[in-house]
TORTIKE-238934 format. One record per residue (C-alpha): chain; x, y, z; residue in one letter. Coordinates in pm, 1 decimal, always signed. Each point is the difference from the previous one (the first is absolute). Layout:
bagu A&x X&y Y&z Z&kegu A
...
END
This chain:
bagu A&x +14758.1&y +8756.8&z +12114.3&kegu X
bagu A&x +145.8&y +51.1&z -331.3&kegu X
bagu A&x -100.2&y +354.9&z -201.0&kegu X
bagu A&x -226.2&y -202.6&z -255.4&kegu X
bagu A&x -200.2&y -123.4&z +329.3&kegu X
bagu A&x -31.9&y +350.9&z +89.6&kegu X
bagu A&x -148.2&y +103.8&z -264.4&kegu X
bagu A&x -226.8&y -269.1&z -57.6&kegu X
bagu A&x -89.4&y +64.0&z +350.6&kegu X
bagu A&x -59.1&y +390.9&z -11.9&kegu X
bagu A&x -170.7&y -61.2&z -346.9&kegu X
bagu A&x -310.9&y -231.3&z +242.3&kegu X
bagu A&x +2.1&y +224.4&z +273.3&kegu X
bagu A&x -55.5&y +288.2&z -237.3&kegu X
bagu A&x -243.1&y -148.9&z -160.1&kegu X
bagu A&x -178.8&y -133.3&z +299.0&kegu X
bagu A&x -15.2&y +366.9&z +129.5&kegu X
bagu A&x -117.5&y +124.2&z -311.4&kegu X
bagu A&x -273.2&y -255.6&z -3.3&kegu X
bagu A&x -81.8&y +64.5&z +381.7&kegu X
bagu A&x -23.5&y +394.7&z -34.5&kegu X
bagu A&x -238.2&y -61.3&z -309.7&kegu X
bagu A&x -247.0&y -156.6&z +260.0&kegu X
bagu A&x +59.2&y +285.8&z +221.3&kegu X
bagu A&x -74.0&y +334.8&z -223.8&kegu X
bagu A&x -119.2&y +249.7&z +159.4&kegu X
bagu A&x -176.4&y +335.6&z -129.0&kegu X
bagu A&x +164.7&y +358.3&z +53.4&kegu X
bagu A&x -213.7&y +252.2&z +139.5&kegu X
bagu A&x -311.3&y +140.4&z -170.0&kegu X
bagu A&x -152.8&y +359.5&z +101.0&kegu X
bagu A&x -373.9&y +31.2&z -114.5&kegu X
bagu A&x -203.4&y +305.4&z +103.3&kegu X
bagu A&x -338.4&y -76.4&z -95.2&kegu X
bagu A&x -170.2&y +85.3&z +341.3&kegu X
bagu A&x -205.1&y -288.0&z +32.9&kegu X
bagu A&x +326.4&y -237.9&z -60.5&kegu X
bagu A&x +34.5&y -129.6&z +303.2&kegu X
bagu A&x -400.5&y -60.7&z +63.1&kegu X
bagu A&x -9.5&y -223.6&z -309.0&kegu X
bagu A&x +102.3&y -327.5&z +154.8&kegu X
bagu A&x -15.7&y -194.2&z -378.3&kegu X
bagu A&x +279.9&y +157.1&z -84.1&kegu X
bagu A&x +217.1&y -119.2&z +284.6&kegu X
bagu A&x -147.3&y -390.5&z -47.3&kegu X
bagu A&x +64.4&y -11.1&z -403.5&kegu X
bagu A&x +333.7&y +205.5&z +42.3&kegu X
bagu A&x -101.5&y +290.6&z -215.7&kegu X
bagu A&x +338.6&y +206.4&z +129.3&kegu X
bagu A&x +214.5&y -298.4&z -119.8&kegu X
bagu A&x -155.3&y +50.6&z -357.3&kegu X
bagu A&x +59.6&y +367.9&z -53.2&kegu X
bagu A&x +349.8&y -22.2&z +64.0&kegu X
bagu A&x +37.9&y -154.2&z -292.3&kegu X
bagu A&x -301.9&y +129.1&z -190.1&kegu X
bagu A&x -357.8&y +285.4&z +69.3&kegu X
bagu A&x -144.1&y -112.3&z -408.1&kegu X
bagu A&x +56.2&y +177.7&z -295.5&kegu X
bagu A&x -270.6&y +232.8&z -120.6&kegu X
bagu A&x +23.1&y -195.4&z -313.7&kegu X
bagu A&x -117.9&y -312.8&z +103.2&kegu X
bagu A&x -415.3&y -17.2&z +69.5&kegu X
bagu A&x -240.3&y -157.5&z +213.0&kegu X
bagu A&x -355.5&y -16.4&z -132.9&kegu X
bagu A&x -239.0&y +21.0&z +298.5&kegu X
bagu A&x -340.5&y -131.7&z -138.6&kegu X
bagu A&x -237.8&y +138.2&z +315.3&kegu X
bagu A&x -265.7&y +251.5&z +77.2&kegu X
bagu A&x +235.9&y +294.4&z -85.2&kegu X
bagu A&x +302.0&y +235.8&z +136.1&kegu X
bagu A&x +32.3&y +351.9&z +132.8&kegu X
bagu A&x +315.2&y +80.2&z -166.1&kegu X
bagu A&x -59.9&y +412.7&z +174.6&kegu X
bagu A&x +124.0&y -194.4&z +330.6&kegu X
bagu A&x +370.5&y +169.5&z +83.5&kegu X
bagu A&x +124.9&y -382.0&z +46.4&kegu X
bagu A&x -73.1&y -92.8&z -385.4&kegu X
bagu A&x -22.4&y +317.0&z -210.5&kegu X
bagu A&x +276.8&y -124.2&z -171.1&kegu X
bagu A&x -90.4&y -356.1&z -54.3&kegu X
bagu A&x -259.9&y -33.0&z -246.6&kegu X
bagu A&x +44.5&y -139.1&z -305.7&kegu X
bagu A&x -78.8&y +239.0&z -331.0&kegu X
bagu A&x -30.5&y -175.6&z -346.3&kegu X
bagu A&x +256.8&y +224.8&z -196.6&kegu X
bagu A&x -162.7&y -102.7&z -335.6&kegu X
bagu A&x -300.1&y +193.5&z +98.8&kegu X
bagu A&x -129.0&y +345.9&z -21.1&kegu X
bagu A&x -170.7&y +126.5&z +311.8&kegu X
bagu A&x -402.9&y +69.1&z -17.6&kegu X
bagu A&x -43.0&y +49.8&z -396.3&kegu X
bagu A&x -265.6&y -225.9&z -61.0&kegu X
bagu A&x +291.7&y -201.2&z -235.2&kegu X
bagu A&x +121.9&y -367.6&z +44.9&kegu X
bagu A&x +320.2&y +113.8&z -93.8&kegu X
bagu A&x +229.2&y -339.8&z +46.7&kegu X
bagu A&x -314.5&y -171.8&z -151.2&kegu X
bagu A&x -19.3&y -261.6&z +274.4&kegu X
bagu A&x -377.9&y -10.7&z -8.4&kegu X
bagu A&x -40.8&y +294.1&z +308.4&kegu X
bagu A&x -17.9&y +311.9&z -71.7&kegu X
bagu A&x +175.8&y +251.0&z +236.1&kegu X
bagu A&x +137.1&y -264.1&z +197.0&kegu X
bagu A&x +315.9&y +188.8&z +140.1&kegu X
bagu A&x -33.0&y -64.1&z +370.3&kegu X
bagu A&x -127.8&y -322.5&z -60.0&kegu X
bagu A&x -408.7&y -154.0&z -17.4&kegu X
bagu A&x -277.9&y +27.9&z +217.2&kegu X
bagu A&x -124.8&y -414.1&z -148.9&kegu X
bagu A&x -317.3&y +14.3&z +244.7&kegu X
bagu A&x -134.8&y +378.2&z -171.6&kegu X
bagu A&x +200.7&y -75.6&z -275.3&kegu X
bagu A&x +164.6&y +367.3&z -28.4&kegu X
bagu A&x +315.8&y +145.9&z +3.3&kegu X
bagu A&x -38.6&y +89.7&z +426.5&kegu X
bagu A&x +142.7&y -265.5&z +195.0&kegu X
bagu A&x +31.8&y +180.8&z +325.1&kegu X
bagu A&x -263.3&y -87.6&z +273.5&kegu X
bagu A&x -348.9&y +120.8&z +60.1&kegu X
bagu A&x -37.6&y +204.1&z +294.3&kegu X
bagu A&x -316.2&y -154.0&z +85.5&kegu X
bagu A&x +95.2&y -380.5&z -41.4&kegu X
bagu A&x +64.2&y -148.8&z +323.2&kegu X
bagu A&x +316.2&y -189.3&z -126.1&kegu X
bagu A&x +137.8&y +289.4&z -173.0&kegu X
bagu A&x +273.0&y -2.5&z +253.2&kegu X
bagu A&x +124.0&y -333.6&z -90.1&kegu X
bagu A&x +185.2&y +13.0&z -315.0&kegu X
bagu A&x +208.4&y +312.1&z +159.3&kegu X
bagu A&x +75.4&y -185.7&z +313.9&kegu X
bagu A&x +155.2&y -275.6&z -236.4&kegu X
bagu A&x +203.6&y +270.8&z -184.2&kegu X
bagu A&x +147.7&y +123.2&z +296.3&kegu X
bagu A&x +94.1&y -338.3&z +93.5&kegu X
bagu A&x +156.8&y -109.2&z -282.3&kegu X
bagu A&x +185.2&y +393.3&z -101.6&kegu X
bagu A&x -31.9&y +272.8&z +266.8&kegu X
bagu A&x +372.0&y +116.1&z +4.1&kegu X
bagu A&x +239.7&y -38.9&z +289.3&kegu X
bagu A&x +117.8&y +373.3&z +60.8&kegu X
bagu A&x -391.3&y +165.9&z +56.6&kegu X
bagu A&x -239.3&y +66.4&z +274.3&kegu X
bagu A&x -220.4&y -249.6&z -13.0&kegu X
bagu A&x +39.4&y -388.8&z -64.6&kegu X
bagu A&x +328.7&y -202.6&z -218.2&kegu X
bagu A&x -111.0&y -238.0&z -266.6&kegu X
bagu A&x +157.2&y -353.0&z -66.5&kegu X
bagu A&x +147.4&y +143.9&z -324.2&kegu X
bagu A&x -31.5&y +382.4&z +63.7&kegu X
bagu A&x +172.8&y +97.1&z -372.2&kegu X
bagu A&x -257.7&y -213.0&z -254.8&kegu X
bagu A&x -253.1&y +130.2&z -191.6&kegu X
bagu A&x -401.2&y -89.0&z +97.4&kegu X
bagu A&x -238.7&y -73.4&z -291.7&kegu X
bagu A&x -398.1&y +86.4&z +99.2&kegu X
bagu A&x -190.6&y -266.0&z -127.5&kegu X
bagu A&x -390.3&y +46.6&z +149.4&kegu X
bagu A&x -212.7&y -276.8&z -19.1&kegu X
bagu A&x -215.6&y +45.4&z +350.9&kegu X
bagu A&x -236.4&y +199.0&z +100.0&kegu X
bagu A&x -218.6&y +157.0&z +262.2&kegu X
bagu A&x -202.9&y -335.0&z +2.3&kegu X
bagu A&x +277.8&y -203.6&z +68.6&kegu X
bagu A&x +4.6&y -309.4&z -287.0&kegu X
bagu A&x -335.1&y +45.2&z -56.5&kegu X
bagu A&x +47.5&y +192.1&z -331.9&kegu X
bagu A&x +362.0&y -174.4&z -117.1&kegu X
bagu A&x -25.7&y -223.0&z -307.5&kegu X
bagu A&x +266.9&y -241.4&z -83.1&kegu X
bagu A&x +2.9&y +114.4&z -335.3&kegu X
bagu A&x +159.5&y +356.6&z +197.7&kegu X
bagu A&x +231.2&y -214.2&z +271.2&kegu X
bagu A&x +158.9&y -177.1&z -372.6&kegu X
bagu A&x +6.0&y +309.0&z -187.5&kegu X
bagu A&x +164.1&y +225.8&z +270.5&kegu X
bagu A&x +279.1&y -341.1&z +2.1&kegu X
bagu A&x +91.1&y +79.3&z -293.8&kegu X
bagu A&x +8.9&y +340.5&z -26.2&kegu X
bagu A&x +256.2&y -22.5&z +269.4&kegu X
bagu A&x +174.9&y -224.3&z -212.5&kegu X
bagu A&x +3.8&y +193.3&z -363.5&kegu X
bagu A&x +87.9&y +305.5&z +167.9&kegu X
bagu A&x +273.8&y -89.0&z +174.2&kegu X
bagu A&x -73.8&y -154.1&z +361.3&kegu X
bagu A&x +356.5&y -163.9&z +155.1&kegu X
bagu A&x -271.3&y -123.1&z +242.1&kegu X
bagu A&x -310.5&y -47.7&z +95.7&kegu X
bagu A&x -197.0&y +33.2&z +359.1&kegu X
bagu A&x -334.1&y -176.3&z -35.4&kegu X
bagu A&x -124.8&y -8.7&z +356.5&kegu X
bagu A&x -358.0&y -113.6&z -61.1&kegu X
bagu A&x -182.0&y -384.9&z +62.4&kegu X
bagu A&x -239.0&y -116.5&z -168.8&kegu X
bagu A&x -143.4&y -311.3&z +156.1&kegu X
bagu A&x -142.9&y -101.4&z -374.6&kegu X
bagu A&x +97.1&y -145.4&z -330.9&kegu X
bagu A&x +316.7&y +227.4&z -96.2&kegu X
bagu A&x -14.1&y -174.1&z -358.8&kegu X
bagu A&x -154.6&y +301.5&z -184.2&kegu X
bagu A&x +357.5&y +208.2&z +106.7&kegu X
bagu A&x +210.6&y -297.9&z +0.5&kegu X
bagu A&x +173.3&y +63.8&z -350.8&kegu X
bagu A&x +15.4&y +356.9&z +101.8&kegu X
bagu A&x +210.5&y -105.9&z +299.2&kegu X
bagu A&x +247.3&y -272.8&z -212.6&kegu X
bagu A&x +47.6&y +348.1&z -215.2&kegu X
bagu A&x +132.1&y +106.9&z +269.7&kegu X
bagu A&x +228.6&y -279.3&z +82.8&kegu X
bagu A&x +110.6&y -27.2&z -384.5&kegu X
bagu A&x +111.1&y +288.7&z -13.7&kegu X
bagu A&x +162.3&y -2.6&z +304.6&kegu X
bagu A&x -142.9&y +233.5&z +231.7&kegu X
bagu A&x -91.8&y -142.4&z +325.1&kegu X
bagu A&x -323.4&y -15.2&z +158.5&kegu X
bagu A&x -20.1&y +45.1&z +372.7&kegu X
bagu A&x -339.0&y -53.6&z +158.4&kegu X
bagu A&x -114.7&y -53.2&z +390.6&kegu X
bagu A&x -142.9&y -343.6&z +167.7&kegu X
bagu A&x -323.0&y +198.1&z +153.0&kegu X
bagu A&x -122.1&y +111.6&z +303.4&kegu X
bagu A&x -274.8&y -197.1&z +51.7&kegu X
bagu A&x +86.2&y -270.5&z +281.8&kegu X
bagu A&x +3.7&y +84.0&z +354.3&kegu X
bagu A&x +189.9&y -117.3&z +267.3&kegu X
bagu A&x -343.4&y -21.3&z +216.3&kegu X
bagu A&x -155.3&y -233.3&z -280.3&kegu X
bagu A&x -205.5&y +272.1&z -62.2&kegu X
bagu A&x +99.9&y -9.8&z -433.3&kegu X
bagu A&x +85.3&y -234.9&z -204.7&kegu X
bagu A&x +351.2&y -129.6&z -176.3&kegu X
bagu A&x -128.1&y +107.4&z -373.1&kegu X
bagu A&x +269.9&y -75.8&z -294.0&kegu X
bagu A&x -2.1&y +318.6&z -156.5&kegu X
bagu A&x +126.9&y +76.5&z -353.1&kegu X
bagu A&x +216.9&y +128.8&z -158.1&kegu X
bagu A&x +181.4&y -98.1&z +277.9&kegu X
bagu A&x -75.7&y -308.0&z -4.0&kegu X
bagu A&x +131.5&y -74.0&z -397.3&kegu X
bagu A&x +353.7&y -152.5&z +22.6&kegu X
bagu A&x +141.1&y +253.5&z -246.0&kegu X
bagu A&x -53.0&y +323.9&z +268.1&kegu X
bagu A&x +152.2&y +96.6&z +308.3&kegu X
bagu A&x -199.4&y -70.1&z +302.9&kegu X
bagu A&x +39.5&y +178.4&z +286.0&kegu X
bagu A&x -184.7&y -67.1&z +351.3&kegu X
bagu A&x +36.3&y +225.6&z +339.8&kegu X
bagu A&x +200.6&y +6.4&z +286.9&kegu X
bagu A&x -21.5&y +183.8&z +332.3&kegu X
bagu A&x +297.0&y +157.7&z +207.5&kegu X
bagu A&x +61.7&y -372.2&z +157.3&kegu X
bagu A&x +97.1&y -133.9&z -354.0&kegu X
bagu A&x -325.6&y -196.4&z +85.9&kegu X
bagu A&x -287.0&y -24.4&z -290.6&kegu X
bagu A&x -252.8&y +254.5&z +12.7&kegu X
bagu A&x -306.5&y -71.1&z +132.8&kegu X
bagu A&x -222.0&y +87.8&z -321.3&kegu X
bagu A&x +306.5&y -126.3&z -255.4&kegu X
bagu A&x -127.9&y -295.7&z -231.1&kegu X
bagu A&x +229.1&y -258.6&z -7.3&kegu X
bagu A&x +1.1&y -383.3&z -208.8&kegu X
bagu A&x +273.9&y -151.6&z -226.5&kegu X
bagu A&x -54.8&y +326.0&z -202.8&kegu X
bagu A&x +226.8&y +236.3&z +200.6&kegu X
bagu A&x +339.8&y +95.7&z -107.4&kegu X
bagu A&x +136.6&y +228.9&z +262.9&kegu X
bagu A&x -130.7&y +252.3&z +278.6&kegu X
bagu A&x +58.6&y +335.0&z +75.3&kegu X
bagu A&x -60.9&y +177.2&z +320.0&kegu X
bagu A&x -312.7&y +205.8&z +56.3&kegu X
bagu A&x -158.8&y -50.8&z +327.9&kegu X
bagu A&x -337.7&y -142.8&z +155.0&kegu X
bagu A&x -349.3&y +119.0&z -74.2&kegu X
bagu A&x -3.4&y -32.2&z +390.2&kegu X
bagu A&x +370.3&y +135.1&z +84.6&kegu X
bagu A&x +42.5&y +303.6&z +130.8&kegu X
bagu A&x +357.9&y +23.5&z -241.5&kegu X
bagu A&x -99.7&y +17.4&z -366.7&kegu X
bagu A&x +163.6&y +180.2&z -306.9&kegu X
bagu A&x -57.3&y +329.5&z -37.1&kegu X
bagu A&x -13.6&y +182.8&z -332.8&kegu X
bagu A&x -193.1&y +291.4&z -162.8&kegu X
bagu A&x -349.8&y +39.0&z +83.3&kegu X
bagu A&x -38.4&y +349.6&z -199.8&kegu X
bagu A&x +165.5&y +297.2&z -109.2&kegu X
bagu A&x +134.5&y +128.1&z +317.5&kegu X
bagu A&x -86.9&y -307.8&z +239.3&kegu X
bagu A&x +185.3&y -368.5&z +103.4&kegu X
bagu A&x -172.5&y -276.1&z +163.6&kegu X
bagu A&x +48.6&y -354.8&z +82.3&kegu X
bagu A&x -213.8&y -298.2&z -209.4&kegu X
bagu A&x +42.0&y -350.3&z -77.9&kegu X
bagu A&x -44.1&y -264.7&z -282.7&kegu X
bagu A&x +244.9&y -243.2&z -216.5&kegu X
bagu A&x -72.5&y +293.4&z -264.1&kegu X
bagu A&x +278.5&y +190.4&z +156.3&kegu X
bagu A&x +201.6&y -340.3&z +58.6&kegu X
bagu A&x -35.5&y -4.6&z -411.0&kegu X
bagu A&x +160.9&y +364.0&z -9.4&kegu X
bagu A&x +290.9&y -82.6&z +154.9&kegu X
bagu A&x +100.0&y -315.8&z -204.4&kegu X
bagu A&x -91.1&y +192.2&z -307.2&kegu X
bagu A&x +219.5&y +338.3&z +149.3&kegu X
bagu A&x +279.9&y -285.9&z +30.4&kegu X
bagu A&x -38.0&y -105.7&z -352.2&kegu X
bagu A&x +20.7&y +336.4&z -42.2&kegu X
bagu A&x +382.0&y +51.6&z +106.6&kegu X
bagu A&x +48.0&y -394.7&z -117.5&kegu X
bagu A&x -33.5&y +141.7&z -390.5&kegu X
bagu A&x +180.0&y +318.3&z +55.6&kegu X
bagu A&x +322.1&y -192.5&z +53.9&kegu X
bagu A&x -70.8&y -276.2&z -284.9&kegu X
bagu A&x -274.5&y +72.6&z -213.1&kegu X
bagu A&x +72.3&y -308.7&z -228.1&kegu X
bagu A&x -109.3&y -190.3&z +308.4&kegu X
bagu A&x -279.3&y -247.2&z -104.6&kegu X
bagu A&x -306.3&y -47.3&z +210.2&kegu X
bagu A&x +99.4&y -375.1&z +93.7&kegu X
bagu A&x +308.5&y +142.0&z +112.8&kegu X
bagu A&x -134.2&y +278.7&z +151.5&kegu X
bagu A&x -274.4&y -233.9&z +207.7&kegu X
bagu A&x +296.9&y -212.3&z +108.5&kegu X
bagu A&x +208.9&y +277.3&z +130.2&kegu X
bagu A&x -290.6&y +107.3&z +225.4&kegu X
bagu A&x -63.5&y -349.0&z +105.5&kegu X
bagu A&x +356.2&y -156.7&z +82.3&kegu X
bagu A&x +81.0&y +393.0&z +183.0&kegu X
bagu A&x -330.1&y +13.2&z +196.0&kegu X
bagu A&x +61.9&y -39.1&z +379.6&kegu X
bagu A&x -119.2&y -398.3&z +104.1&kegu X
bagu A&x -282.2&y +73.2&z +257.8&kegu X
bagu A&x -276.6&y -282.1&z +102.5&kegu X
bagu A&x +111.0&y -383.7&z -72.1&kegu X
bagu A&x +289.7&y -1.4&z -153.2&kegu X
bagu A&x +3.8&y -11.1&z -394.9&kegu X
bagu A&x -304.9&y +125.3&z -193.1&kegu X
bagu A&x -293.8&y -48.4&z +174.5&kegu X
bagu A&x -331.6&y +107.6&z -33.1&kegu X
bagu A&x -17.3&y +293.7&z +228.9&kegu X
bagu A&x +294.2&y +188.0&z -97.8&kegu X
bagu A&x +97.8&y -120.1&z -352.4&kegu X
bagu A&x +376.4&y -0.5&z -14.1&kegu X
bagu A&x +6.2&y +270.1&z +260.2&kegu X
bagu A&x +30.8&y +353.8&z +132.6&kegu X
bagu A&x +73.3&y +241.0&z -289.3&kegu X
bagu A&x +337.7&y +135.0&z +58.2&kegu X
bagu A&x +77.1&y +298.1&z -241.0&kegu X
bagu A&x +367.3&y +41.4&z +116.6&kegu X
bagu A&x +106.4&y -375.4&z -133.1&kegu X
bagu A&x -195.1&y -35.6&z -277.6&kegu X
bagu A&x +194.5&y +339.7&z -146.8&kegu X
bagu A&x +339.1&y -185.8&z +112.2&kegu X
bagu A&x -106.1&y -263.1&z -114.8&kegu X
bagu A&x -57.8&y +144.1&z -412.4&kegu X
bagu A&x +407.0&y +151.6&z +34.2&kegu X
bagu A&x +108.4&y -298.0&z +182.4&kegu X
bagu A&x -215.4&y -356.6&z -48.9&kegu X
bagu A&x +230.5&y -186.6&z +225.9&kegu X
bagu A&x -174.0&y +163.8&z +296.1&kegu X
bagu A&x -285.4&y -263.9&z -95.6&kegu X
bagu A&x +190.6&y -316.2&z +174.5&kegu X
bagu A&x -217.9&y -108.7&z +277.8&kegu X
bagu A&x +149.5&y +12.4&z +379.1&kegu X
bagu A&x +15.6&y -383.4&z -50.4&kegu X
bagu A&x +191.7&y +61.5&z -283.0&kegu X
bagu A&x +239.4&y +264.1&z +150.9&kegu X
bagu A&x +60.2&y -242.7&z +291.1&kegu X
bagu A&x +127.3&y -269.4&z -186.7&kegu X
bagu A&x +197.0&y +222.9&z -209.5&kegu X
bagu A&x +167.4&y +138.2&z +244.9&kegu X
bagu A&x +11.0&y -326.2&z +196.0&kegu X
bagu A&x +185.6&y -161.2&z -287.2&kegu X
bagu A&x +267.2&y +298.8&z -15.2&kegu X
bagu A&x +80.5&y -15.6&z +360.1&kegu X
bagu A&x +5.1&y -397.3&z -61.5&kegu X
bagu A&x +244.1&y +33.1&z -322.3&kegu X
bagu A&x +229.8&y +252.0&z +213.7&kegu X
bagu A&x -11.9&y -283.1&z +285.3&kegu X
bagu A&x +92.4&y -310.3&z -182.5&kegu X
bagu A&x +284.6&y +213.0&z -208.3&kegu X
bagu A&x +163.0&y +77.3&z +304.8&kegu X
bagu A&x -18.2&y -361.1&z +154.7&kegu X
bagu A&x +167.9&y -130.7&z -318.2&kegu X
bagu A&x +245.5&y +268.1&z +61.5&kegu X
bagu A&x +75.5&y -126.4&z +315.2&kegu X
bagu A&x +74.1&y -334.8&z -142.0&kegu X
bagu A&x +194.7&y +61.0&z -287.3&kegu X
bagu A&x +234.1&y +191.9&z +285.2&kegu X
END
């Protein structure tokens, strides 16, 4: 074999190894100490631990969570609310003029005041802290480790102790955009209506225009026993947002998660019937266990999350086909209308903003690597008979 053959030769088995070792990257080791780690199976099913190595957030990037309110005294997110530095605390003065006055913690849109945090006495009070702690409770505590434990939380009430009795959609559009003029990267809208969504549509192609995404939940209102009913909810539903629907610990749909043509990806969470659900923060010194595609929601908006810290300039088509094209294939293969495009997986879709060749599909990787193998083969044979 001559020393040109060599070469050529060494040059395709290089790059056949290099190709082959691509397929094969695995993650160094990861120590988290959040004490109930280990108990939080979604983390080991979306690959949380895979995502930190390269990124927790950024305390400068934001994720407006438009729910019933957050108990930012709780040890796992005293440090992740969001403060409006253009305004002066409590005096009575709209002093960044952007319509509410004292505003600096964020807007209570249901009492329409300045106190966002829950009511004591409203029996969902609990829920919009839960969904903090999903989405930022940091890594290193006692309690529970969020999705994107460094980013900041914006407190956006819009429930309250009735439940939707009392919301307008005039408040769901208006807290929209107040996420989006004052700075939301992203936004966690967890809530269904099973209604005309026309009278917050324009608030929600705001969004969209000015690229912050909108991640909302399927709804929990079918049951495996036939017991509910498979409601299109919105915003979910809209093409524009992100909808998310429920898994269980068997990668298996939920058996309250809404599902149709509408749903873009899952997340896991556990079933209403399961004895294995997601645990989070039920008050200020208590965890418990719950379940409901809201907290499916958290997670893909916690991933979007570390998605912008790494490329901000990231549009929200391109940020809605990283998640897709990285989520885990579960179900029938393709999209489908159980599981969207798949099984959120936070560790690839971060890759996958550094490194977009990660995207190629195992079809794609096999024939790639099929044709290498097949190039190296025939360049040997017409070695052979040049010899």
């Amino acid at each position: 074999m001559s020393k040109r053959n060599i070469k050529i030769t060494a040059v395709i088995l290089l790059s056949f190894l290099i190709l082959l070792t691509s397929f094969q990257q695995k993650n160094s080791s990861l120590v988290v100490s959040a004490v109930n780690y280990e108990s939080s199976f979604h983390h080991a099913l979306i690959e949380s631990a895979g995502a930190w190595e390269i990124t927790n957030g950024s305390s400068d990037i934001t994720i407006a969570l438009i729910d019933s309110g957050i108990d930012f005294s709780h040890p796992d997110l005293i440090n992740s609310a969001w403060v409006n530095s253009g305004e002066i605390f409590n005096n009575s003065i709209d002093d960044d003029s952007n319509g509410y006055i004292d505003d600096y913690s964020g807007w209570d849109f249901n009492s329409n005041d300045s106190f966002p945090g829950p009511e004591v006495d409203d029996p969902i009070h609990w829920h919009g802290t839960f969904q903090a702690g999903i989405i930022a409770a940091p890594i290193d505590n006692d309690g529970i480790a969020g999705v994107a434990p460094n980013v900041t939380i914006m407190d956006l009430r819009v429930l309250n102790a009735t439940n939707y009795s009392n919301i307008t959609m005039e408040d769901f559009g208006n807290a929209i955009r107040y996420a989006v003029d004052n700075g939301a990267d992203v936004i966690s809208l967890s809530l269904q209506y099973y209604q005309d969504y026309s009278d917050y549509y324009d608030d929600i192609i705001y969004a969209i225009n000015n690229n912050v995404p909108v991640v909302s939940a399927t709804g929990n209102t079918w049951l495996a026993d036939g017991g509910g009913r498979n409601f299109q909810s919105y915003p979910g539903g809209l093409s524009e947002v992100i909808c998310v629907g429920a898994t269980n610990e068997n990668s298996t749909i939920a058996d309250y998660s809404n599902y149709g043509e509408w749903t873009d990806i899952v997340a896991p969470v556990g079933n209403q019937g399961g004895t294995i659900k997601i645990i989070g923060i039920w008050s200020p010194d208590n965890y418990g266990t719950s379940y409901g595609t809201s907290f499916a929601c958290d997670q893909v908006a916690a991933v979007v999350g570390l998605m912008r810290t790494l490329n901000y300039s990231l549009t929200v088509d391109e940020i809605k086909d990283i998640l897709y094209r990285s989520s885990t294939d579960i179900g029938k293969k393709g999209k489908d209308i159980l599981y969207g495009h798949g099984l959120l997986n936070a560790s690839k879709a971060v890759r996958a903003v550094l490194d977009p060749s990660i995207l190629i599909t195992t079809k794609t990787s096999f024939y790639l690597v099929f044709s290498t193998v097949s190039f190296l083969v025939i360049a040997l044979i017409n070695h052979k008979k040049k010899k």
